[in-house]
C-alpha positions as CSV (number, residue, x, y, z in Angstrom):
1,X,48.3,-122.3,148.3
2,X,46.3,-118.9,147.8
3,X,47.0,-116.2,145.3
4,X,48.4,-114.1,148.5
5,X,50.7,-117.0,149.8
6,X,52.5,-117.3,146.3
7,X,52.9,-113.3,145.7
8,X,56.3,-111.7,145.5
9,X,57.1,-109.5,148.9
10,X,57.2,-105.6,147.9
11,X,60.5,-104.7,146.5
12,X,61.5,-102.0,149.1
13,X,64.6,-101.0,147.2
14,X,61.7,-99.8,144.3
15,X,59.6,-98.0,147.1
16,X,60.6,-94.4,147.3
17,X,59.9,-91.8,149.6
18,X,59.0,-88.0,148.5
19,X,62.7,-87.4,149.3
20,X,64.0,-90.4,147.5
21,X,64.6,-93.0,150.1
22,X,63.9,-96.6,150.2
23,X,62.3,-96.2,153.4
24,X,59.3,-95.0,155.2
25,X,58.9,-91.5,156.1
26,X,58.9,-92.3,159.9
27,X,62.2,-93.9,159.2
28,X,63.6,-91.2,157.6
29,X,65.5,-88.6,159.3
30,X,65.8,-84.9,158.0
31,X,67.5,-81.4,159.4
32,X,65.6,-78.4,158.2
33,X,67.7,-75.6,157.7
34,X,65.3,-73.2,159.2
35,X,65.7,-69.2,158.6
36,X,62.4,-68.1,160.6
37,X,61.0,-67.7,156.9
38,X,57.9,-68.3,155.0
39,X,59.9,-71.0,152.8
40,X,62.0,-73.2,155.0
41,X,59.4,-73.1,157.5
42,X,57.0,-75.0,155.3
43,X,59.6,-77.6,154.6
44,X,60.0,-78.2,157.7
45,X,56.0,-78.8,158.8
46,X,55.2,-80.3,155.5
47,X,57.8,-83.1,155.7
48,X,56.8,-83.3,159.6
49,X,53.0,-83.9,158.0
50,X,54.2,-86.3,155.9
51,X,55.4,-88.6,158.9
52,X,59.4,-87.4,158.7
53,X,61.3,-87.5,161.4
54,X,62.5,-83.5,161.2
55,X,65.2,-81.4,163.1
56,X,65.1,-78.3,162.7
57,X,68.2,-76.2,163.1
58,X,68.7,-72.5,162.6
59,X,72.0,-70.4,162.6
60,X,72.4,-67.7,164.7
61,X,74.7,-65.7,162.5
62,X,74.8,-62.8,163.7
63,X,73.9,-59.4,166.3
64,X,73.0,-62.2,168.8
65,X,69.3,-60.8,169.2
66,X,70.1,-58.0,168.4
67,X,68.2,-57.5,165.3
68,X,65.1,-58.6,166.7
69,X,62.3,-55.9,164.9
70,X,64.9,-55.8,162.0
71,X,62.6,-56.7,158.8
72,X,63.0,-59.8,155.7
73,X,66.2,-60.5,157.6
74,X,67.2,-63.9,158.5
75,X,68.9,-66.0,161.1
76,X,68.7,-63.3,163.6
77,X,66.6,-62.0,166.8
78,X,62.6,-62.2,165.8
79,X,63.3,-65.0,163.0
80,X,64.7,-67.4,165.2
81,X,61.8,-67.0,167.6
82,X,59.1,-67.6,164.3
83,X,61.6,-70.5,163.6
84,X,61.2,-72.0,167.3
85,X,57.7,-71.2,167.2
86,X,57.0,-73.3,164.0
87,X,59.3,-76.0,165.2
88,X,57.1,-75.6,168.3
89,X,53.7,-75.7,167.0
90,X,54.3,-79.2,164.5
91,X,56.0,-81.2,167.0
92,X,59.6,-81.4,166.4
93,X,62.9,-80.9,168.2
94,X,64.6,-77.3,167.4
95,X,68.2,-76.4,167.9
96,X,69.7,-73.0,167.6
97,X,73.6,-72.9,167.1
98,X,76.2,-69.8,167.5
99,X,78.1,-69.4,164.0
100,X,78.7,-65.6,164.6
101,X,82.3,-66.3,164.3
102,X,82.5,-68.7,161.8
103,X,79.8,-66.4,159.5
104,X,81.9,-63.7,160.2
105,X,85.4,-65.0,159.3
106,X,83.7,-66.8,156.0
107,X,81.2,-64.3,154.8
108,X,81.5,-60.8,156.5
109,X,85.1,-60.2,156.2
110,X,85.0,-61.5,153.1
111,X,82.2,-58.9,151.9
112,X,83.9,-56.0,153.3
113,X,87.7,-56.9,152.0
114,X,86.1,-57.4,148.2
115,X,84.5,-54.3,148.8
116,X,87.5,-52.5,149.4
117,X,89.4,-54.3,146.7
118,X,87.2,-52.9,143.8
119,X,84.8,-55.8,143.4
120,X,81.4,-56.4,143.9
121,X,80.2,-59.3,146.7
122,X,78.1,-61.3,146.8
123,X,77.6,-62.6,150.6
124,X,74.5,-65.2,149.9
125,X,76.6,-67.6,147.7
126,X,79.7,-67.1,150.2
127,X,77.0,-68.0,153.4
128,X,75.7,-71.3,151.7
129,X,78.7,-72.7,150.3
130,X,80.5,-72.2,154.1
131,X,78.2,-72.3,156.4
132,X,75.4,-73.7,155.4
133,X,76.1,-76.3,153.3
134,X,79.5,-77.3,154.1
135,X,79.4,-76.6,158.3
136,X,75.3,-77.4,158.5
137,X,75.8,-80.5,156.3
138,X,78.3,-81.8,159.1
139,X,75.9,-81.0,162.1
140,X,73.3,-83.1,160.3
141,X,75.3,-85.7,159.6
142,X,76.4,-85.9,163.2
143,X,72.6,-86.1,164.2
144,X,72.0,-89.0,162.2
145,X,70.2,-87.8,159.6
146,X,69.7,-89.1,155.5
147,X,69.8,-85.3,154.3
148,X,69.7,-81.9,154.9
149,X,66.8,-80.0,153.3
150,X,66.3,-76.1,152.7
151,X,63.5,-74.1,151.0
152,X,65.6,-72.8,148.2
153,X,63.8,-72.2,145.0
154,X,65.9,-74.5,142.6
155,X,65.2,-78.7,141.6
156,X,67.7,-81.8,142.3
157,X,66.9,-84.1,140.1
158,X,68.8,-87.8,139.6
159,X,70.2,-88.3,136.9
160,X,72.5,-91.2,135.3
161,X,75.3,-89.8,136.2
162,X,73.9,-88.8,139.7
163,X,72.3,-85.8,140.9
164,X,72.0,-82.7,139.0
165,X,70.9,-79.1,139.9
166,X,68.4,-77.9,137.8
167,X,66.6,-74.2,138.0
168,X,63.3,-73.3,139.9
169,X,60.0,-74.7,137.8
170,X,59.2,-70.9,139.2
171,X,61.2,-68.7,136.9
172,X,60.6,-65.8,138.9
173,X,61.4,-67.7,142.4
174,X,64.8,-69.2,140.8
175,X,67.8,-68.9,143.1
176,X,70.4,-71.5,141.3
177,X,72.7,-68.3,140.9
178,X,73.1,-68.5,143.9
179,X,73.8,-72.1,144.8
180,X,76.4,-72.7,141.6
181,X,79.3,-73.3,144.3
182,X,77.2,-76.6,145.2
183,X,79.5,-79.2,145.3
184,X,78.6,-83.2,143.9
185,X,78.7,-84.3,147.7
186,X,76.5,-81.4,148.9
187,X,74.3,-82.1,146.2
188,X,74.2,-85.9,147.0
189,X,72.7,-85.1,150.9
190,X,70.7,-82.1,149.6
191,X,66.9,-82.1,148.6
192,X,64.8,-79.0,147.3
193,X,61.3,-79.6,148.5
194,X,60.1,-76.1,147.0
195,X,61.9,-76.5,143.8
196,X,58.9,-77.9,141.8
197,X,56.4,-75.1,143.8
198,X,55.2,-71.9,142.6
199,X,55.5,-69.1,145.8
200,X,51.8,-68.6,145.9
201,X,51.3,-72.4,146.3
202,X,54.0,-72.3,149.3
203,X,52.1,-69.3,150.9
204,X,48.9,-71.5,150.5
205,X,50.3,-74.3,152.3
206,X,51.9,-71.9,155.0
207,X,48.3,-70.7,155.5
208,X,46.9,-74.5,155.1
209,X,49.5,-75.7,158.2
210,X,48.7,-72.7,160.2
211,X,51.9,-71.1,160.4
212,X,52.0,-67.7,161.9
213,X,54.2,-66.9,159.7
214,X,52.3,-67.3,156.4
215,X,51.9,-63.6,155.4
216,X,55.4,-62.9,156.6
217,X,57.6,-60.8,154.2
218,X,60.3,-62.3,152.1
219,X,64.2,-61.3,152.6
220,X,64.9,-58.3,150.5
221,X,68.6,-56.9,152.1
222,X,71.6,-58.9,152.8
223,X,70.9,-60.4,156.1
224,X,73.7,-58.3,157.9
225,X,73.2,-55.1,155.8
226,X,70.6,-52.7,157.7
227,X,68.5,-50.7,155.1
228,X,70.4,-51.9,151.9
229,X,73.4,-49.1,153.5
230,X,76.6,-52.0,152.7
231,X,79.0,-48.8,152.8
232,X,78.4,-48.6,157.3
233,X,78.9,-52.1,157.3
234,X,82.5,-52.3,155.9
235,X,83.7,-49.0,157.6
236,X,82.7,-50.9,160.7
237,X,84.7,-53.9,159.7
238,X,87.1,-51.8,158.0
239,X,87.5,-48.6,160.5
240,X,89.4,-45.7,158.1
241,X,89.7,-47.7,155.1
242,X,87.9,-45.5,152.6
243,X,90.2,-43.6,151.0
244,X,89.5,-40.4,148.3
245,X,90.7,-40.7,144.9
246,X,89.4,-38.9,141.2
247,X,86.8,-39.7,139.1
248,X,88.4,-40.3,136.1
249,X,87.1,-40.5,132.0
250,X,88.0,-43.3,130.0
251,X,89.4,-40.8,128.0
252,X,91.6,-40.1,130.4
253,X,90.4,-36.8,131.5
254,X,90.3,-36.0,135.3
255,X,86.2,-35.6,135.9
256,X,85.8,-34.6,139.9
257,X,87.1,-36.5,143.0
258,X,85.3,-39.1,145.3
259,X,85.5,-39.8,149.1
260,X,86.3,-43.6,148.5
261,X,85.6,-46.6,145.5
262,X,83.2,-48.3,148.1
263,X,80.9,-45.5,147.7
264,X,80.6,-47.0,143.5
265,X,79.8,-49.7,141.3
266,X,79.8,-50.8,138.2
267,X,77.3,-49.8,135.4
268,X,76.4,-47.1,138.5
269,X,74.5,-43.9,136.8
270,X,73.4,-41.6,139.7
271,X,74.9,-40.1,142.4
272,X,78.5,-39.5,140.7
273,X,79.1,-36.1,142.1
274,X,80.5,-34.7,138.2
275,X,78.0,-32.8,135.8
276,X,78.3,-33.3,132.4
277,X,76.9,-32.6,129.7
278,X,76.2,-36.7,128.1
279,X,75.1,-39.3,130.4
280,X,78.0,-41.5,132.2
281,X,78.0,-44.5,133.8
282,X,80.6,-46.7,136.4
283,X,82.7,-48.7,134.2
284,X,85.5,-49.5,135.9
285,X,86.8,-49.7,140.0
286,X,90.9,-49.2,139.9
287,X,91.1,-49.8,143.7
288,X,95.1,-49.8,143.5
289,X,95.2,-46.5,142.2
290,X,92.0,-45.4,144.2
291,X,90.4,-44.5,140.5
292,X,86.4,-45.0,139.7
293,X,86.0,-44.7,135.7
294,X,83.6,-43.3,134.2
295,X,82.4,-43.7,130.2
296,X,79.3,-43.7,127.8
297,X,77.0,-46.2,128.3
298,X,78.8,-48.3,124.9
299,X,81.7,-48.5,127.2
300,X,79.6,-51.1,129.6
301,X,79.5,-53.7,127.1
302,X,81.3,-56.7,128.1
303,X,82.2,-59.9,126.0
304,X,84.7,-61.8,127.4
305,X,84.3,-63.1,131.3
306,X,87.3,-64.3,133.2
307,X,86.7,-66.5,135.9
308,X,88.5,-68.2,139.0
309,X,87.6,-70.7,141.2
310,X,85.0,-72.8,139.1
311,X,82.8,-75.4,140.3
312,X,81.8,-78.0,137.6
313,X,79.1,-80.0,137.9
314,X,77.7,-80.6,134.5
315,X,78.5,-84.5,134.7
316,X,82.0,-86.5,134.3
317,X,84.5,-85.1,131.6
318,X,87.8,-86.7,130.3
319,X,89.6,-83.3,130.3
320,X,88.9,-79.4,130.7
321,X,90.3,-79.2,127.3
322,X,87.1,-81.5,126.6
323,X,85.3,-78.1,127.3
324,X,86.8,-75.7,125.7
325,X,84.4,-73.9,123.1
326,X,81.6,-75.6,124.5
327,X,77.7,-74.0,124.4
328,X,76.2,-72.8,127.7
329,X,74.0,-69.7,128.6
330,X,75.1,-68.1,131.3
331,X,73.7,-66.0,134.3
332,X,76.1,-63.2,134.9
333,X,73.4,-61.1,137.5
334,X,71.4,-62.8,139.6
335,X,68.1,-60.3,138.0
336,X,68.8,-61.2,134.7
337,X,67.9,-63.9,132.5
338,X,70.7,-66.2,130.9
339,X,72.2,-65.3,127.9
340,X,74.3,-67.6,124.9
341,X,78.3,-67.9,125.3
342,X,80.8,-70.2,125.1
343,X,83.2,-71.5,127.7
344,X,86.8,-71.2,127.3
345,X,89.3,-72.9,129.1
346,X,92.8,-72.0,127.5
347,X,94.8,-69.8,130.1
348,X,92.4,-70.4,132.6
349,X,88.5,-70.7,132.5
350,X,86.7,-67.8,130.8
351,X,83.3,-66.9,129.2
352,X,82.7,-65.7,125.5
353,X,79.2,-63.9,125.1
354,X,77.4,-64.1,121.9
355,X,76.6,-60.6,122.6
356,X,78.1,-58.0,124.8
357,X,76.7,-57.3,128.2
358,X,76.6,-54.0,130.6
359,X,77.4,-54.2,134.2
360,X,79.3,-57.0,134.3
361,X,81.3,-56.7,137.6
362,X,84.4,-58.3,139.5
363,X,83.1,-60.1,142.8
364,X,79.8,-61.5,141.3
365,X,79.7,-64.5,139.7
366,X,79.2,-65.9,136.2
367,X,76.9,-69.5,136.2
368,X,76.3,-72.1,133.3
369,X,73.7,-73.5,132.4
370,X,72.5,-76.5,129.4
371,X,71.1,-74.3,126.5
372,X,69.2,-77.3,126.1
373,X,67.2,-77.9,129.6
374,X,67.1,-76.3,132.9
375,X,70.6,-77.8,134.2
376,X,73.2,-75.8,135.7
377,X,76.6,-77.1,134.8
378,X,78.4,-74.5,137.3
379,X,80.2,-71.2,137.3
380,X,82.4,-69.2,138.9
381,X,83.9,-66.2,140.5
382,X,84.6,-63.1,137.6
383,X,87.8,-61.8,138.6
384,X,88.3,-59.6,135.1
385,X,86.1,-58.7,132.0
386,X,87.2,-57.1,128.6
């Protein structure tokens, strides 16, 4: 018998794919979340390159059209033509689903009620852990497919204990602050194509596919949020809800008056309506009592986080208690870069920071990372800071 007669067949359970399946690409079936974008429109022609079999599917989430010359917005009028046109131009089935309702319920009533409640949103991590990656998950499933990929900035990696989330190998590009609500099952069908990619490279191979939309600008305002101006939004959603109150000193001194708490924010400098003689900053929303307060810049400094609602997926533990105390650094804006604390966990899950910081705000969100690699363990929702 030859050499060739007596050789082992291929082990296709050791043959990988670039999205980690034991199969061909051609065998492989993937729904791109497509946004009309630079980023998720090169996922979605480079796996269909690579010989995937890709969906594309975009959300239309709101205006329906009618925020078609609207600039770096997404999933609306002019992006869900560039995402059809991509989809057109590589070769692959496109599908554009109505979620106005369901964005609207999940995200924009949402936005609008914290808003009014003295807190500060944040509509991007509300829109991917709804409607994106829990409904979207279940419309790929339903068309057959091994996973759902985006063109988020952030790495998947597999680990022993199964997938784990792991920050951008971009720094600047990294947008795990905003996925820190990803569940273990979401994580499981998810893949990160970009994750490992620096933004010029990705612009490159948007050029190098001949995307028309290679030079297109990225996203810059909330999606639903015309020129950055959140305040018209919730008095839309919200018809007479702004009510005045006083601007009030930590001190306790009464410092002016103010035509609503929506119109503030914390660690907020300009635009206070009071003059005064030392600089003073937001430090507090007292929605109740309709009361923005104001203080020195000292006053900002936060050290202990109090969170609700915390997604944990830093690998198996016994217990919470077998948390309590433990080392992270932690991401408490999504600009800023994370800083040492400790987790707490005794009458509820909170945040200890090595060193205080300013503008720490209710609403926004507080994620962990390993102070040892590039892993997020989770976070949650800060619902109080002292």
């Amino acid at each position: 018998m030859t050499e060739t007669a007596l050789a082992a067949p291929p082990d296709r359970a050791r043959t990988l794919n670039s999205l980690g399946f034991a199969k061909p690409p051609r065998e492989t079936r993937v729904v791109a979340a497509m946004s009309g974008g630079v980023d998720s429109s090169v996922v979605a022609a480079m796996l269909k390159r690579e010989g995937y079999d890709v969906v594309g599917v975009t959300l239309q989430l709101y205006d329906h059209g009618a925020a078609v010359n609207k600039p770096g917005a997404c999933c609306a009028g002019q992006d869900i033509h560039d995402a059809r046109r991509v989809a057109d131009s590589c070769g692959f089935p496109h599908y554009v689903l109505d979620y106005e309702s369901r964005f609207r319920n999940a995200v924009m009533e949402d936005f609008a009620d914290t808003y009014l409640a003295g807190a500060t949103p944040i509509p991007c991590v509300r829109c991917n852990q709804t409607v994106k990656f829990k409904d979207l998950k279940r419309v790929a499933e339903d068309l057959g497919a091994d996973c759902l990929v985006t063109g988020h900035y952030v790495q998947r990696i597999d680990g022993p204990h199964g997938p784990e989330l792991h920050r951008a190998a971009d720094a600047s590009r990294d947008q795990t602050y905003f996925l820190f609500a990803t569940t273990r099952d979401q994580l499981a069908y998810l893949r990160f194509p970009l994750g490992g990619m620096p933004k010029a490279k990705v612009r490159a191979l948007a050029d190098e596919l001949g995307l028309r939309v290679a030079a297109k600008p990225d996203s810059q305002d909330i999606c639903f949020v015309p020129n950055g101006k959140y305040q018209a939004v919730v008095e839309k959603l919200r018809p007479g809800a702004f009510e005045p109150g006083e601007i009030v000193h930590i001190d306790g001194r009464v410092m002016g008056a103010h035509n609503g708490v929506i119109n503030f924010t914390v660690g907020q400098r300009r635009g206070l309506g009071i003059a005064t003689g030392e600089p003073l900053f937001v430090v507090k929303l007292d929605a109740a009592n309709k009361r923005v307060i104001v203080g020195p810049r000292e006053a900002l400094g936060v050290s202990r986080i109090a969170l609700k609602d915390v997604n944990w997926i830093g690998g198996p533990v016994v217990s919470e208690d077998e948390l309590d105390g433990r080392d992270i650094l932690v991401r408490v804006r999504s600009t800023r870069p994370p800083v040492p604390g400790r987790l707490g966990i005794g009458a509820g899950w909170s945040v200890l920071l090595d060193a205080p910081e300013e503008g720490v705000a209710p609403g926004q969100a507080a994620v962990f990372y390993d102070p040892h690699s590039t892993r997020v363990l989770g976070g949650g929702w800060i619902v109080a800071t002292e």
